[in-house]
C-alpha positions in Angstrom: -130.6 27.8 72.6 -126.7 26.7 74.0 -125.8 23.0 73.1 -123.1 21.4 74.4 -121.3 18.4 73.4 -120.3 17.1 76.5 -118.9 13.6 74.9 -116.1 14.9 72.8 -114.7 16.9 75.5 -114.3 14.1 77.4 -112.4 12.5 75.5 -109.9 15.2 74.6 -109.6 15.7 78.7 -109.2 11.8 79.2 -106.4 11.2 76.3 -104.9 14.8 78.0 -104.7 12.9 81.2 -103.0 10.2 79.8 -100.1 12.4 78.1 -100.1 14.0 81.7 -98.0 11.4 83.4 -95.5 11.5 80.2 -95.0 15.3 80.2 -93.3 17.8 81.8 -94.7 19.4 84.9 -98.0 21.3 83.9 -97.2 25.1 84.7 -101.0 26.1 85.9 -102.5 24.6 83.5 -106.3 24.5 83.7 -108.6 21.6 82.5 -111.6 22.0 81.0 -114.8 22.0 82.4 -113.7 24.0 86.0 -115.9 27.0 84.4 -118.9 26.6 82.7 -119.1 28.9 80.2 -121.8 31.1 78.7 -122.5 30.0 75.0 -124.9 31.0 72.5 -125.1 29.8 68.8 -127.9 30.1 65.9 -129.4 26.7 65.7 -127.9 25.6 62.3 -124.2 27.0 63.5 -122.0 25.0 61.5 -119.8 24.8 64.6 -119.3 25.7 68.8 -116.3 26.6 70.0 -115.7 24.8 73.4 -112.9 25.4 75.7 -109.9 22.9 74.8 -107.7 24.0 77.5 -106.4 27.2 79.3 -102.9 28.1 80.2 -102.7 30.0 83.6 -99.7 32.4 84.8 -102.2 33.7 87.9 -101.0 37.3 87.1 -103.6 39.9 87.7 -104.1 42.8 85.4 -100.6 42.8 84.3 -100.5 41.5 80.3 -99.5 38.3 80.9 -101.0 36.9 78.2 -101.5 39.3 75.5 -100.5 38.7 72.1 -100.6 35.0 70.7 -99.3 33.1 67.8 -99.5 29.5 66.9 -96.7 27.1 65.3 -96.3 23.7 64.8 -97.4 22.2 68.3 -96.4 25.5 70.3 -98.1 28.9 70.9 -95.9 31.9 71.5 -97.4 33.9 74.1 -96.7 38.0 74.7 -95.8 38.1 78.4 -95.7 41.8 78.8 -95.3 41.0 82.3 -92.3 39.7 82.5 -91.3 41.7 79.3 -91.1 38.3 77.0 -92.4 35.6 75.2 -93.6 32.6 76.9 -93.8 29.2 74.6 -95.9 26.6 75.4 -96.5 23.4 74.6 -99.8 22.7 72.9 -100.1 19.2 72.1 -102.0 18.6 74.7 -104.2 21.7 75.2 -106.0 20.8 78.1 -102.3 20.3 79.6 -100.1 22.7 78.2 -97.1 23.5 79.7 -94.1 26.0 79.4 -91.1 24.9 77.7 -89.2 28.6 77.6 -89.2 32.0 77.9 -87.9 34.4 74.8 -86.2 37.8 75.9 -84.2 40.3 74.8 -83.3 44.1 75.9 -86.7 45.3 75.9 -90.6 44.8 76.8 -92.3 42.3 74.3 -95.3 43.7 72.8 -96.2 41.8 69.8 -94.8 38.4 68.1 -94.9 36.9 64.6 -93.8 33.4 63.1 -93.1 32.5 59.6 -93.8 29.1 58.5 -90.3 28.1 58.0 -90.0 28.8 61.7 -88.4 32.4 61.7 -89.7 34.3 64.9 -89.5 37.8 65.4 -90.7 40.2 68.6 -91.5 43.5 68.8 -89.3 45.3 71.8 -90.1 48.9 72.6 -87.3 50.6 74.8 -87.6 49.1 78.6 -86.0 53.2 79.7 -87.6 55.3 77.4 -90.8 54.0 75.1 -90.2 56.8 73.0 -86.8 55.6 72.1 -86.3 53.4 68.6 -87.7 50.1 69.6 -85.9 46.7 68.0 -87.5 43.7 66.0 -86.2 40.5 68.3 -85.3 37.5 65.9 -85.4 33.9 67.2 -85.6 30.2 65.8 -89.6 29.1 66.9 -88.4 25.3 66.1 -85.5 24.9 68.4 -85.4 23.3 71.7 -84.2 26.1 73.6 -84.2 30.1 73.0 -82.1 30.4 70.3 -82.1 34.0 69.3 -80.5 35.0 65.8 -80.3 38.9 65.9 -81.8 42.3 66.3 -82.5 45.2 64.2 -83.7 48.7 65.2 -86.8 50.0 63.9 -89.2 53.0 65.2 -90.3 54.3 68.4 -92.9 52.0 70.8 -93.3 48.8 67.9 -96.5 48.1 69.2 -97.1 45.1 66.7 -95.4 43.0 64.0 -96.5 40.7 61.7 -95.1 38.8 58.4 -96.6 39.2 54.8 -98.4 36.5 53.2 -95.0 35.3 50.8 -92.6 35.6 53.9 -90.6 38.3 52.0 -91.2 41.1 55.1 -91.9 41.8 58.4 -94.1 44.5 59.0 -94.5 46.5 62.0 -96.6 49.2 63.7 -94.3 52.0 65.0 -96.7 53.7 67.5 -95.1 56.8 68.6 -97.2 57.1 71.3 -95.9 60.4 73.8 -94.0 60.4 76.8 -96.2 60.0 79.4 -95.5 63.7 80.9 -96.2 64.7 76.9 -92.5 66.1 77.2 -91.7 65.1 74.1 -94.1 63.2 71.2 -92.0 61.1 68.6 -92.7 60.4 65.1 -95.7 57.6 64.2 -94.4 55.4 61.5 -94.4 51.6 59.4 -91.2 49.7 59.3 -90.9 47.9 56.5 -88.0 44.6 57.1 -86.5 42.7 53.9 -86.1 38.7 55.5 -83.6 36.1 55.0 -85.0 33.4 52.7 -83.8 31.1 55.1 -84.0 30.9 59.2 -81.8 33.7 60.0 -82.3 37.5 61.3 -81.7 40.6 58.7 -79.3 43.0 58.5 -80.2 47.0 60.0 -79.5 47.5 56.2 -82.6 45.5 55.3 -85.0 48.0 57.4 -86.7 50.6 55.9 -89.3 53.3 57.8 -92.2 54.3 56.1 -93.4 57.8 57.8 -96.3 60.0 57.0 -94.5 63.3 56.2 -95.7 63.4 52.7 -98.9 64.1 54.4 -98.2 67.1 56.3 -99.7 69.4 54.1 -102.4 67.6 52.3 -106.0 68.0 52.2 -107.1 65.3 53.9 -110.4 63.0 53.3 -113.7 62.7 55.4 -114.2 60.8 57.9 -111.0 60.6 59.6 -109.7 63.0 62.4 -106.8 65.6 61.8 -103.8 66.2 64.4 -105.4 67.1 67.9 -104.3 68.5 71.1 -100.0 69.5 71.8 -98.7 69.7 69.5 -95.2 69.3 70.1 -93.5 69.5 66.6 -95.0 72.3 64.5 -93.4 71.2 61.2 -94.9 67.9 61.6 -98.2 67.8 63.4 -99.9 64.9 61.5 -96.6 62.3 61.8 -95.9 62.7 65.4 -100.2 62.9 66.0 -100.7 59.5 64.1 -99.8 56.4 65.8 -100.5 52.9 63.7 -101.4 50.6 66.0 -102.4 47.8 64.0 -101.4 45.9 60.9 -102.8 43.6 58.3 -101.0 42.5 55.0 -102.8 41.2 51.5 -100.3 41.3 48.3 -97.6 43.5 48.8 -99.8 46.6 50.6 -100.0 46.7 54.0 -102.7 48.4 55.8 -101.9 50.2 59.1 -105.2 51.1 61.5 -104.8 54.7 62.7 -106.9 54.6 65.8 -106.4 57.6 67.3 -106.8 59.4 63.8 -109.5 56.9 63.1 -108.0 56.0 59.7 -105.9 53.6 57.6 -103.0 54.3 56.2 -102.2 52.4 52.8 -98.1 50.5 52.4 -96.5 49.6 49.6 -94.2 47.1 50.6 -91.8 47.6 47.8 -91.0 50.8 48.2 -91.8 51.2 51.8 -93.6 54.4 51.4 -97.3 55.1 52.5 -99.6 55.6 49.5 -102.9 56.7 50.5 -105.0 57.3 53.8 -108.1 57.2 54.2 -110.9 57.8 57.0 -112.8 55.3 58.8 -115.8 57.1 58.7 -118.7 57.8 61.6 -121.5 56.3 63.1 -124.9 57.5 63.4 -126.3 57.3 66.3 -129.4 58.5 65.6 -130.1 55.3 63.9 -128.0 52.8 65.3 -128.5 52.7 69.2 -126.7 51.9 71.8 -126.6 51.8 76.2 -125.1 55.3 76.9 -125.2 55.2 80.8 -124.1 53.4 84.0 -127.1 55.2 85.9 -130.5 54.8 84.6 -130.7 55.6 87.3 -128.1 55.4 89.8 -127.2 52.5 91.7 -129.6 50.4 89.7 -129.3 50.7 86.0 -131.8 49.3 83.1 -130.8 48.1 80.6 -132.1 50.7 77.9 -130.4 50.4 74.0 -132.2 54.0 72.1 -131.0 56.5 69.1 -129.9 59.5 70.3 -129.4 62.5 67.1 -126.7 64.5 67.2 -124.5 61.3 68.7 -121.7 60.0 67.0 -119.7 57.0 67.2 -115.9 57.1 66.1 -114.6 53.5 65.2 -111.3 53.7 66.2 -110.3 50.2 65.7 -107.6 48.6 67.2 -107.5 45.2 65.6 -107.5 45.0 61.9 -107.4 42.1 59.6 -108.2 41.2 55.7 -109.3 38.7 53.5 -109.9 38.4 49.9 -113.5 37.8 47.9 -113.6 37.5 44.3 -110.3 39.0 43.8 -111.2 41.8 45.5 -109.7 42.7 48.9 -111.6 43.5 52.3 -110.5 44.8 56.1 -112.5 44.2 59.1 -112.0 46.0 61.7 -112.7 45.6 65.7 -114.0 48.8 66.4 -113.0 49.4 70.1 -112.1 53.6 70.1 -109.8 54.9 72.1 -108.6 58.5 73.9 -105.1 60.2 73.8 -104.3 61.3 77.4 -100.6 62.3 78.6 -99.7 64.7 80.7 -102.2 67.5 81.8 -104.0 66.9 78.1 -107.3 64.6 79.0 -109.1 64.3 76.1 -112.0 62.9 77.1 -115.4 64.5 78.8 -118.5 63.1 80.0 -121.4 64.8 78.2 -123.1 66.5 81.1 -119.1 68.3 82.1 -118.5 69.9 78.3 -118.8 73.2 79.7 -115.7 72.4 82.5 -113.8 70.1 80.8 -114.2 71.2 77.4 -114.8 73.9 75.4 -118.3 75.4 76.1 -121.6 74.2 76.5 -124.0 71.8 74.5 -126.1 73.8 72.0 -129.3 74.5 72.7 -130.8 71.3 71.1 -128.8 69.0 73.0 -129.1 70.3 76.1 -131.3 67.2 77.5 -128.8 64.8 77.1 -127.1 66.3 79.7 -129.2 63.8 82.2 -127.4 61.0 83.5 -130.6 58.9 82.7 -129.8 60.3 79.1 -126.1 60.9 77.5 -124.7 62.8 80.6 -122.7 60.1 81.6 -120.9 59.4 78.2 -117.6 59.9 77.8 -117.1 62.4 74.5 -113.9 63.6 72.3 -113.8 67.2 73.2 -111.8 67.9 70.1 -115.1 67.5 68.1 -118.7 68.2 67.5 -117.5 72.0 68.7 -119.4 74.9 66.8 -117.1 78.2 67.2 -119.4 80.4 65.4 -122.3 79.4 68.4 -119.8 78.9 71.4 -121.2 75.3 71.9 -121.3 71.7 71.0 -123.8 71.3 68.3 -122.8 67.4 67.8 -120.9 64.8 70.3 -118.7 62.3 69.2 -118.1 59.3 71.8 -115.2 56.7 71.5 -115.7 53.5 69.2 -118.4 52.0 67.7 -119.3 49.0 69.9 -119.2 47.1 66.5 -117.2 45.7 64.0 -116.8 46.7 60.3 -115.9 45.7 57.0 -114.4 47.9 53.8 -113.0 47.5 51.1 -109.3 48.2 50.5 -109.9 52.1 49.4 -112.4 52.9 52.4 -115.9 51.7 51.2 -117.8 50.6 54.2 -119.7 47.8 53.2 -120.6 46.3 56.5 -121.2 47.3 60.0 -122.8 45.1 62.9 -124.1 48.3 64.6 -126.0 47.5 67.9 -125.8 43.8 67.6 -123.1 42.9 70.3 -125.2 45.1 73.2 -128.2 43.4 71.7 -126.8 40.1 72.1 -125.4 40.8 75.8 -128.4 42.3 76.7 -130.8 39.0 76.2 -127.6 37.1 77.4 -127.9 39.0 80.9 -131.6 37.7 81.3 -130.9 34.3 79.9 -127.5 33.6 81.5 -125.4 34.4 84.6 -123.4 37.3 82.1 -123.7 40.6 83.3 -124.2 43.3 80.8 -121.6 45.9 80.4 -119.6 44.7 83.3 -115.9 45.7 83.1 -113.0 42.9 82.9 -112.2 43.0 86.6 -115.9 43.9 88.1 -119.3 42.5 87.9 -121.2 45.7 88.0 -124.0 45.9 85.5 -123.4 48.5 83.2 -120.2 49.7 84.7 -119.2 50.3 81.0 -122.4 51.6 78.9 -120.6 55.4 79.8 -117.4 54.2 77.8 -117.4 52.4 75.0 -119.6 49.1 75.8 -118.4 45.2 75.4 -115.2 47.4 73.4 -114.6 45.0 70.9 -110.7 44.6 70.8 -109.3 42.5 68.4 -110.0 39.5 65.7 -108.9 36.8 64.0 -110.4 35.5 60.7 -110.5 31.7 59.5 -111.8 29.5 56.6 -114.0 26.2 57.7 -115.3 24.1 54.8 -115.3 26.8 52.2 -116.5 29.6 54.1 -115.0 32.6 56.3 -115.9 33.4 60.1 -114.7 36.6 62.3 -113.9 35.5 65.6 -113.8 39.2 67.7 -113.0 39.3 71.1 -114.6 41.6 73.4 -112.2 43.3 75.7 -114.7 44.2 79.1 -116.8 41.8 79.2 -115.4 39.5 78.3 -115.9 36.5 75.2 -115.2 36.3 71.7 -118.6 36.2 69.3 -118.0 34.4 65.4 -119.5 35.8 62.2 -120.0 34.3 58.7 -118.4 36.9 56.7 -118.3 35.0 53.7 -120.7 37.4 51.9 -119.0 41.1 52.8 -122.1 42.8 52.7 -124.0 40.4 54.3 -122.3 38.8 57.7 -124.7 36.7 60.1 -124.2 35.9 63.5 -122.9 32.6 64.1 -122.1 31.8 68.0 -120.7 33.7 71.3 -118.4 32.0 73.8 -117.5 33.5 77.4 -115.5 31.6 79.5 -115.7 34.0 82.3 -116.9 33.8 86.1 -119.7 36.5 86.8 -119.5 35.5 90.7 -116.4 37.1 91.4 -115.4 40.8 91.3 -111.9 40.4 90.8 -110.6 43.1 91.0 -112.1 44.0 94.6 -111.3 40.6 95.8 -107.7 40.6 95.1 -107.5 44.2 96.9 -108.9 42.7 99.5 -106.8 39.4 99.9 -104.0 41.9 99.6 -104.9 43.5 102.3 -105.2 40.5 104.3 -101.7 39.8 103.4 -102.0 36.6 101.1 -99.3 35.3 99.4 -98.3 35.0 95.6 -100.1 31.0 95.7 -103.5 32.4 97.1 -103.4 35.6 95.1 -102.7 33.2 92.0 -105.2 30.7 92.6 -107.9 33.5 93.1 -106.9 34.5 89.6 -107.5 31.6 88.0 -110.7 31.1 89.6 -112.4 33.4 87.5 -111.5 32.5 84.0 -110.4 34.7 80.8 -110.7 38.4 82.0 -110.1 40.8 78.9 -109.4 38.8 75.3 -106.9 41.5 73.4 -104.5 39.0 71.1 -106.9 36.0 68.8 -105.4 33.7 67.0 -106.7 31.2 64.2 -105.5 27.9 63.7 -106.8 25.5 60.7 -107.1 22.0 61.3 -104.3 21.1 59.2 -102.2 23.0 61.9 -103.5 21.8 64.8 -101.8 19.6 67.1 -105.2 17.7 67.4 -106.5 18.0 63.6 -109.3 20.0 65.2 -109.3 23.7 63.9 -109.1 25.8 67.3 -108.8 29.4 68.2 -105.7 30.9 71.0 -107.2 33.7 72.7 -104.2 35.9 74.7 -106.2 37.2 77.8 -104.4 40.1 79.3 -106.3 41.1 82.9 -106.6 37.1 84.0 -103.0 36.6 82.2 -104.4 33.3 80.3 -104.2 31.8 77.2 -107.1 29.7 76.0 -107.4 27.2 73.3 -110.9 26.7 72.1 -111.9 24.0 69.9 -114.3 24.6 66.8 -116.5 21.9 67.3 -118.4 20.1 64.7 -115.5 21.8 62.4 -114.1 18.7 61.0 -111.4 16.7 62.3 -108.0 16.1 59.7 -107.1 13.0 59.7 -103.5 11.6 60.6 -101.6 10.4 57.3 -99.8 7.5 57.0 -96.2 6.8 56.1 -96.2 7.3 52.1 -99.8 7.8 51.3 -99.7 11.2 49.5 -96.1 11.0 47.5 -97.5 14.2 46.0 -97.0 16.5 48.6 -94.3 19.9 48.2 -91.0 18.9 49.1 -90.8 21.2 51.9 -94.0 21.4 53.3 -97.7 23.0 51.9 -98.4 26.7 50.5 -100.6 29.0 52.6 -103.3 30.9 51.4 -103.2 33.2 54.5 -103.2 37.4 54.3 -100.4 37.9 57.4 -98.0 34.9 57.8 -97.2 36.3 61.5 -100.5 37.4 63.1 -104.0 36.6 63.2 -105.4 36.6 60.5 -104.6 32.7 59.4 -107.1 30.8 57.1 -108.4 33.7 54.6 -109.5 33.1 50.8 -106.7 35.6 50.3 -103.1 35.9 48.5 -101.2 32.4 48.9 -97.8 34.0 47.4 -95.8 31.1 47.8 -95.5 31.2 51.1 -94.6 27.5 52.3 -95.1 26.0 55.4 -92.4 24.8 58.4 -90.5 22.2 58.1 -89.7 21.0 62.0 -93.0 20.5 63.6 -93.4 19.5 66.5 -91.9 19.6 70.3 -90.2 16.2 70.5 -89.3 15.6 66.9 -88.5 17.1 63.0 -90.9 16.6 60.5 -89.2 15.4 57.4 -89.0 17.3 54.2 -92.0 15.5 52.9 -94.7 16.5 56.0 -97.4 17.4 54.1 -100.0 17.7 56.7 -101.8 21.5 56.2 -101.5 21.4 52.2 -102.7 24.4 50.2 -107.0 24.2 50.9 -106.7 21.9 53.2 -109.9 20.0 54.8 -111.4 23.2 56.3 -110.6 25.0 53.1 -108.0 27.6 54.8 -104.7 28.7 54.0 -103.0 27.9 57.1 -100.5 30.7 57.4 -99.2 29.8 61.1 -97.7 26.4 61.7 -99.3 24.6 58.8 -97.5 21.6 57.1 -96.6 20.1 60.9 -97.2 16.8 60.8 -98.4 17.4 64.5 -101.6 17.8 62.9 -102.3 14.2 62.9 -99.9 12.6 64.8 -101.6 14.2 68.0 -105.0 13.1 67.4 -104.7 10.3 70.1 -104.7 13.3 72.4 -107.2 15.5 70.9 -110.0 12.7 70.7 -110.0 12.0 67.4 -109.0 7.9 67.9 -106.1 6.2 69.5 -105.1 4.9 66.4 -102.7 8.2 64.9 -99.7 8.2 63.5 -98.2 8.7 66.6 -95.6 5.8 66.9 -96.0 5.7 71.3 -99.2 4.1 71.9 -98.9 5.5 75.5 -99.6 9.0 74.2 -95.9 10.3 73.9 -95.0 14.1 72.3 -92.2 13.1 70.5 -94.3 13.1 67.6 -91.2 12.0 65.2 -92.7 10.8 61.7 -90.5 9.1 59.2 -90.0 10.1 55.3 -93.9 11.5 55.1 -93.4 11.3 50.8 -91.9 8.3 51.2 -93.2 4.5 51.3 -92.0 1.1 51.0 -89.3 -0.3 52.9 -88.3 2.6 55.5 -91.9 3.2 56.6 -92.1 -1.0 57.0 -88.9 -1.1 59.5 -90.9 1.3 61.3 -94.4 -0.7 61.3 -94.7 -2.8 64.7 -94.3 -6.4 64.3 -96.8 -8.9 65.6 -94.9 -10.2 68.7 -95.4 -6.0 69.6 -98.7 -5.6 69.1 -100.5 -7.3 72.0 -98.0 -5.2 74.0 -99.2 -2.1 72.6 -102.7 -2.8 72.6 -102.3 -3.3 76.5 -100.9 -0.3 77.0 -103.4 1.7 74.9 -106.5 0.3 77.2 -104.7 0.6 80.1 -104.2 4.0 79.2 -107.8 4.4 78.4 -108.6 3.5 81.6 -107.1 5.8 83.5 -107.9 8.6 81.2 -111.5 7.7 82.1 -110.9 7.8 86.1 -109.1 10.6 85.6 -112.2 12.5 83.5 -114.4 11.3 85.8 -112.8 12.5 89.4 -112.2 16.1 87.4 -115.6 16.4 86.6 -116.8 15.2 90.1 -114.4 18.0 91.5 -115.8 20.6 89.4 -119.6 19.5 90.0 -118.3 20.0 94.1 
């Protein structure tokens, strides 16, 4: 059964109110509460994620909020929109508000921060995505877009991040085709040497690791070879496989292949791809799933059966690792996915294989051509086909619905199977979610003939000693959390969806269109609805949280929103006082985290030395002694993005977590400036109020209070209306 706890909400929205007056104007920012979301936890869930705060750009369907990265007391926000990076202030999350915009020449697809405060975005080619793309680099501390240099790497870099130690950035040179399939460029891993210090690299610093070495290999099961044109007959296999996705642990990288439905194995030292291996396939013979949109037509049933000779090809877009016992582990967010350029459509539904493919279904299968049955699924016509009988003696559809886990040379030791449709499916009876529905429509099963709730991307954190998946479902909508502690043994811990089910969005905006609304109207129908297709997660540990409450960014690309949820019941880190850990690393804590850039914060994995930023927050630079986000930290996690701000106390008067912080203002100010935090004695005592002050500030702080309280109160009033 869903609990709620409605009292510390409350008080996060109240003390948010009260920062409200002293901050910038808030650029569509939304406050809690205004949706009530659809939640479902186990009963002994060591925490619920609530909904913090939401940051609107009332763009429809555009990417405005994609990719997302947290530092210090910002998030970093792929705007593929407006071809940039938008950062926000956090401090406040149910107020955050733009301070800038990051652009260079190209469209932003992907952004990464080190802890130090080195930012870099990937930029494919705004003319030609075929072209060499760049790696942006930029200064994530400064008070303005301060950007330090470029370098060129391969064509369409689709996503970056930063390995564990800080020593590369790491990106996922896509090669997708031209979208006429005129021409079909190399796939490829650059591999970028960085700057010890905040500063961009040199083009002699980038190295491309390709997949020619491959070419003429046997290759191993479970993966898929190169398909359709084949544009380059000397290399087939390089310009067919396109990383999309990339997780770091050690020095290896590990780059998902979705198309190929593989992973392809980086040394970082040499820059050279080691090993690939295949993904493997589901069975779905044993594990079911919800293959059709009409069962029957116009009024589908739910109806989750096996079906043998049925496939499912993982395909995973999001990829992340962690470590268990020394040993290392990827999970993968197993959404699938088609190549289609040109005249090639690879893609069939079931019941068309004779059309649109390349003969019939073999005898055996020839029920499932029924709508009712697996007629309406869409297939790979590039496999299952059996030349020798002229027909398809096995179907392969796109993804696996699921998410996975292996181990770093291609064991699968874990897959969830049917659980997310399971899940969804008592959800639709229990709740207001609909099953299957797409990201811009409410139509029950209007995606059981694709590839179902198409789980999109993750994020993995530590909380008191133990590991959770947080996987974001890309249609409808929500991100669900797993205990993957145990590998070989996840369990279900709670599902979030902070979505509207009343409105079909994507038909009502057509239709204000057409009525001739204008950009405020369109906007505000937007927003209305809440987070419409999660593709970018990111984990953040208490001890780099501007509240000292772990939380969770979720990038949400069709409503173009960015929501901050907080892990409740997670543990709150405390503010520190002037001088009361002299013990702490000069320049801020270590990180135990397996990709410094992207998210994947708060694993058991490889610390490396990486150390955290130095200049915090907004308003203020955190001496050389913030120690806030040491190595382990409260929640146990190596806080690989923004850790070692002392924002992660001194914000706590907005966050809920008491009104007596280390934040100097007692009126709730984001200057968030701390003194010596190693030091004591007589520099933090010139800073101490006096007792002439202190009435004064008391004053202020229950005045505050006060209005935070009226101001809670007529919000939640408004929302009840």
């Amino acid at each position: 059964m869903p609990r709620h706890r409605m009292l510390p909400r409350a008080l996060a929205a109240g003390a948010a109110a009260c920062a409200l007056a002293l901050s910038p104007a808030v650029a569509l920012a939304a406050q809690p509460g205004e949706i009530a979301p659809v939640v479902d936890a186990v009963d002994d869930a060591p925490f619920e994620l609530s909904v913090a705060g939401t940051f609107e750009t009332g763009v429809f369907d555009a990417g405005a909020a994609e990719i997302v990265q947290a530092h210090g007391d910002r998030l970093f926000q792929v705007n593929a929109a407006a071809g940039s990076v938008t950062v926000i202030d956090m401090s406040a999350p149910s107020a955050m508000t733009e301070l800038f915009r990051i652009a260079g020449n190209g469209v932003a697809n992907s952004v990464a921060i080190r802890d130090d405060g080195l930012g870099v975005v990937a930029l494919e080619d705004a003319d030609d995505k075929t072209a060499p793309g760049s790696l942006l680099f930029f200064d994530a501390d400064a008070d303005e877009p301060v950007v330090l240099g470029e370098v060129t790497v391969g064509s369409l870099p689709d996503m970056v991040t930063v390995s564990p130690d800080g020593s590369y950035a790491v990106v996922a040179n896509e090669g997708e085709p031209a979208d006429d399939f005129s021409s079909d460029p190399e796939g490829s891993v650059g591999v970028v040497s960085l700057p010890g210090d905040v500063a961009a690299p040199t083009q002699d610093d980038v190295r491309i690791a390709d997949f020619r070495a491959f070419e003429d290999v046997e290759l191993p099961e479970g993966m898929r070879d190169a398909f359709g044109p084949i544009l380059d007959e000397e290399l087939p296999r390089s310009t067919s496989w396109e990383p999309e996705y990339i997780t770091v642990q050690g020095g290896t990288a590990y780059a998902a292949l979705q198309e190929a439905n593989a992973v392809a194995v980086v040394d970082l030292a040499t820059a050279t791809v080691t090993d690939v291996w295949g993904l493997g396939y589901i069975d779905r013979g044993e594990v079911p799933l919800d293959p059709s949109d009409r069962d029957p037509e116009d009024a589908p049933e739910i109806r989750i059966d096996t079906y043998e000779g049925l496939y499912g090809v993982p395909m995973p877009d999001g990829i992340s690792s962690y470590v268990v016992d020394g040993e290392t582990y990827l999970v993968t967010a197993n959404e699938g996915d088609a190549r289609e350029w040109g005249d090639y459509v690879e893609p069939a539904r079931v019941k068309n294989l004779a059309e649109d493919g390349s003969g019939p279904l073999c005898e055996e299968l020839a029920g499932y051509e029924d709508d009712a049955a697996l007629g309406r699924l869409e297939v790979t016509t590039e496999m299952g086909f059996d030349e020798a009988r002229g027909c398809y003696a096995e179907l392969y559809a796109f993804g696996g619905r699921s998410f996975s886990i292996y181990t770093a040379d291609g064991e699968r030791v874990f897959d969830s199977g049917a659980e997310f449709e399971e899940l969804t499916a008592r959800l639709s009876e229990e709740t207001d979610l609909v099953f299957n529905a797409g990201h811009d429509d409410n139509e029950p099963e209007s995606r059981s003939d694709a590839k179902g709730v198409e789980p999109e991307n993750l994020a993995i954190g530590e909380v008191d000693g133990r590991t959770y998946a947080f996987i974001g479902f890309e249609r409808v909508g929500g991100v669900i959390t797993y205990d993957i502690t145990d590998p070989a043994a996840p369990a279900y811990v709670s599902y979030i969806n902070n979505r509207s089910f009343d409105v079909s969005l994507a038909d009502a905006y057509e239709e204000l269109e057409e009525q001739g609304a204008g950009d405020e109207e369109l906007a505000a129908l937007v927003n209305s609805v809440g987070d419409l297709g999660p593709e970018g997660l990111d984990y953040i540990p208490a001890a780099a949280s501007p509240t000292g409450e772990a939380m969770l960014a979720v990038g949400n690309e069709v409503s173009g929103t960015t929501t901050l949820y907080a892990l409740d019941g997670a543990g709150v880190v405390p503010p520190e006082e002037p001088g009361e850990d002299e013990s702490g690393a000069e320049d801020g804590a270590e990180t135990g985290a397996d990709d410094a850039g992207e998210s994947e914060a708060g694993e058991n994995g490889d610390a490396d030395g990486a150390e955290a930023g130095e200049t915090g927050s907004e308003g203020g630079a955190v001496d050389d002694g913030a120690e806030a986000g040491e190595s382990g930290a409260e929640d146990g996690s190596g806080a690989e993005d923004g850790a070692g701000s002392d924002d992660a106390g001194s914000a706590d008067d907005q966050g809920g977590s008491g009104a007596d912080g280390a934040s100097e203002d007692a009126g709730g100010s984001e200057s968030g400036a701390t003194d010596d935090g190693g030091e004591s004695g007589s520099d933090a005592d010139d800073l101490a109020p006096t007792g002439g002050e202190m009435p004064w500030m008391f004053a202020l702080t229950g005045a505050g209070l006060v209005v935070a309280g009226l101001v809670t109160i007529g919000l939640r009033r408004r929302a009840a209306v």
